[in-house]
N, C-alpha and C positions, 0 to 999 in steps of 0.2 A: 446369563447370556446377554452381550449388549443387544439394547432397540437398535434395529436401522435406522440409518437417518434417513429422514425426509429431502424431499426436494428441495421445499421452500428453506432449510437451514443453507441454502446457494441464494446471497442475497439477488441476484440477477432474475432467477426462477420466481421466487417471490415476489420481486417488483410485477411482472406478468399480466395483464390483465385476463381474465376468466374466461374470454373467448380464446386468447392466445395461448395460454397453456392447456385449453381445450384441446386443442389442436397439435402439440407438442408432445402431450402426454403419453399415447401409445405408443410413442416412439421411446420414450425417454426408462432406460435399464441405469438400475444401479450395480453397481462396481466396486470391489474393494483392490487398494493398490496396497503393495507392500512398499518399506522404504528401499529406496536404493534403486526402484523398479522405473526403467526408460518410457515414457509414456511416446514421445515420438523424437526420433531421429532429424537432423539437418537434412534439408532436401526430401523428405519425405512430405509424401502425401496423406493429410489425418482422410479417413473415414467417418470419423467421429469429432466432434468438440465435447469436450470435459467440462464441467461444475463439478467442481469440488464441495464440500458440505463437509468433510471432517479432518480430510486429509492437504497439506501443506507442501506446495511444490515447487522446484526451482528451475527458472530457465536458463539455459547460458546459449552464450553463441559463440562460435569457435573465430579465433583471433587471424590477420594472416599469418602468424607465426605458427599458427597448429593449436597453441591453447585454446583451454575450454575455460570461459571466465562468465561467472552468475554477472546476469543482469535485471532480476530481478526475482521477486515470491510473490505465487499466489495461493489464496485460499480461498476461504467459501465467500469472497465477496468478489470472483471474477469467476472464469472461463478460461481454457488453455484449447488453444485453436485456432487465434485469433485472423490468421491467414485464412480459415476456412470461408470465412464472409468479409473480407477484407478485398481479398484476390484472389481465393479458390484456388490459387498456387502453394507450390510447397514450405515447407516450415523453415524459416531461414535459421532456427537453431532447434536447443532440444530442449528436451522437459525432463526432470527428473524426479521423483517423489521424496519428498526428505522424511515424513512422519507419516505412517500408515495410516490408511483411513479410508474413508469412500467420496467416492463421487455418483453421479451420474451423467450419462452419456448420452449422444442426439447425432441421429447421423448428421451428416453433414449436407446433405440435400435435403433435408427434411429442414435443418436450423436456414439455410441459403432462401430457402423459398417462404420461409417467414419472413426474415429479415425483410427482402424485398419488399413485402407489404408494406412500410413505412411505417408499423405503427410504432408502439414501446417497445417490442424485439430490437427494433434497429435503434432508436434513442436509447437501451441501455447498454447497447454491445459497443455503439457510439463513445459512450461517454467513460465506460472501463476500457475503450483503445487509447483513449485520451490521457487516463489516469495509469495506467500501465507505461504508456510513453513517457509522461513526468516521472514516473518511478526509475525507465531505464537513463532518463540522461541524472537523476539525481546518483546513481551508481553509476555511471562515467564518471562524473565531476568528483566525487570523491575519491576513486581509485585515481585518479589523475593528482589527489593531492591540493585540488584546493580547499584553502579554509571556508568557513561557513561564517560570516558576523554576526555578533549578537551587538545591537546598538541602544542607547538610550537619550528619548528627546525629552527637554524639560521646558514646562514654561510655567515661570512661575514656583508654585507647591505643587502644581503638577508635573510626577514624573512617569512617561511611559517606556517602558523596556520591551523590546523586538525579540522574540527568539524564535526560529528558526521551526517548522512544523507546527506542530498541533499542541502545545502545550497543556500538562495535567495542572491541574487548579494549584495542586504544592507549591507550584511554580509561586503565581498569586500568592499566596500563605506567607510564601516566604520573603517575599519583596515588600509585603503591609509588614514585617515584622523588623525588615531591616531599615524602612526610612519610617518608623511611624507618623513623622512629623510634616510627611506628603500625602498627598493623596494618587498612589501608585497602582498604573494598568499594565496588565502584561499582556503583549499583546501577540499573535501565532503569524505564523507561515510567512516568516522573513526568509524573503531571499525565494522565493516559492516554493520552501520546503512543503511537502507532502505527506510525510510521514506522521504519528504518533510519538512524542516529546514526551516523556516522562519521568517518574523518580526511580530509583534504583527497583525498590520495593516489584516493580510489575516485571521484572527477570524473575526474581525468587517465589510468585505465588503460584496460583496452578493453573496459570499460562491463559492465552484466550486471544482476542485481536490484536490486544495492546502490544504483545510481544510479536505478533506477525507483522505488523507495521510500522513496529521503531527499527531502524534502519542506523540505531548507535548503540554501542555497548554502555555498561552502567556507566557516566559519569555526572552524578548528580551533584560530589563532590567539585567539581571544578565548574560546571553550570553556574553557580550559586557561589564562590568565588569572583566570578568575573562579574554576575551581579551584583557583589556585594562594592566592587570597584567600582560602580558605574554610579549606583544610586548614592554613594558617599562622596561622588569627586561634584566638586563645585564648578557650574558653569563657568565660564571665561567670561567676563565682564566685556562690554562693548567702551571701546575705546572711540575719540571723537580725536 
């Protein structure tokens, strides 16, 4: 039989300080969802906010056309609710559970009247409205079809490469291997990507963050490609 999970595996619960989830904790039932399972409805009013801890969820919001289009996944490093202490109004879309698991649960006048206190309650529900936002316009911008650049500045035998998110060290690895004769930085979050940038390899293992916050299919292949074009092409000489 699986452990439950704990609270603290919701990194938001964990941040907490000791008096504040003093105070949280009677309140706070764990839950297991199944996939496929509507966690809340557009226009609805939550009674609860969610922490997730094992389980992986997806929000959409409905188009004016009628579609239902994801704009974004959470997991155990937010909360699904976020209207509940935002504006205490209804959910302007929905929530749906992609991968069974648990969470736990916090009425929602119980979480409102912490938040208020001003202390880390409100600084970390704060800071994951913020990081939830760059997540949903980073899935506009690409279902709309724009590119993402990857660029490269040199000066000198230094050369640094830009790519877009969080980049895994391979990255590095692979750029010292293709100019060894620079001294080459690879550098994250061009273009303010927010995501997890990695090698193919973190699809095929047995899954964890890395695959909940890359926000691209494998293409390590062509990544490293377009690197290998950059760090090989010779800057343009200054003409006088």
């Amino acid at each position: 039989m699986q452990t439950p999970s704990s609270p603290f595996d919701n990194h938001l619960l964990a941040g907490l300080t000791a008096t504040e989830w003093s105070r949280l904790k009677p309140y706070a039932d764990r839950v297991v969802l199944t996939r496929n399972q509507t966690i809340y409805d557009s226009g609805e009013t939550l009674s609860h906010a969610y922490f997730p801890t094992t389980l992986l969820a997806s929000l959409m919001y409905v188009t004016l056309d009628g579609d239902c289009v994801e704009s974004a996944l959470v997991g155990n490093e937010g909360m699904l609710g976020v209207s509940l202490v935002m504006s205490g109004g209804p959910m302007c879309g929905c929530a749906t559970v992609l991968t069974t698991g648990e969470a736990y649960r916090i009425p929602a006048g119980v979480l409102r009247s912490e938040f208020i206190r001003a202390g880390s309650t409100m600084r970390m529900l704060l800071g994951f409205t913020q990081a939830l936002l760059a997540q949903v316009a980073w899935f506009n911008r690409l279902r709309a079809g724009h590119q993402v650049g990857i660029s490269r500045l040199r000066i000198g035998a230094v050369q640094i490469v830009h790519l877009p998110g969080e980049p895994f060290v391979e990255f590095q690895l692979f750029a010292q291997q293709t100019a060894p004769e620079s001294f080459v930085c690879v550098a994250g979050y061009g273009e303010c990507g927010v995501w997890y940038f990695g090698p193919d390899s973190i699809f095929s293992d047995r899954g964890g963050y890395e695959q909940t916050w890359s926000f691209t299919e494998p293409c390590q292949e062509a990544i490293e490609a377009v690197m290998t074009t950059l760090l090989k092409r010779r800057s343009k000489a200054k003409t006088r």
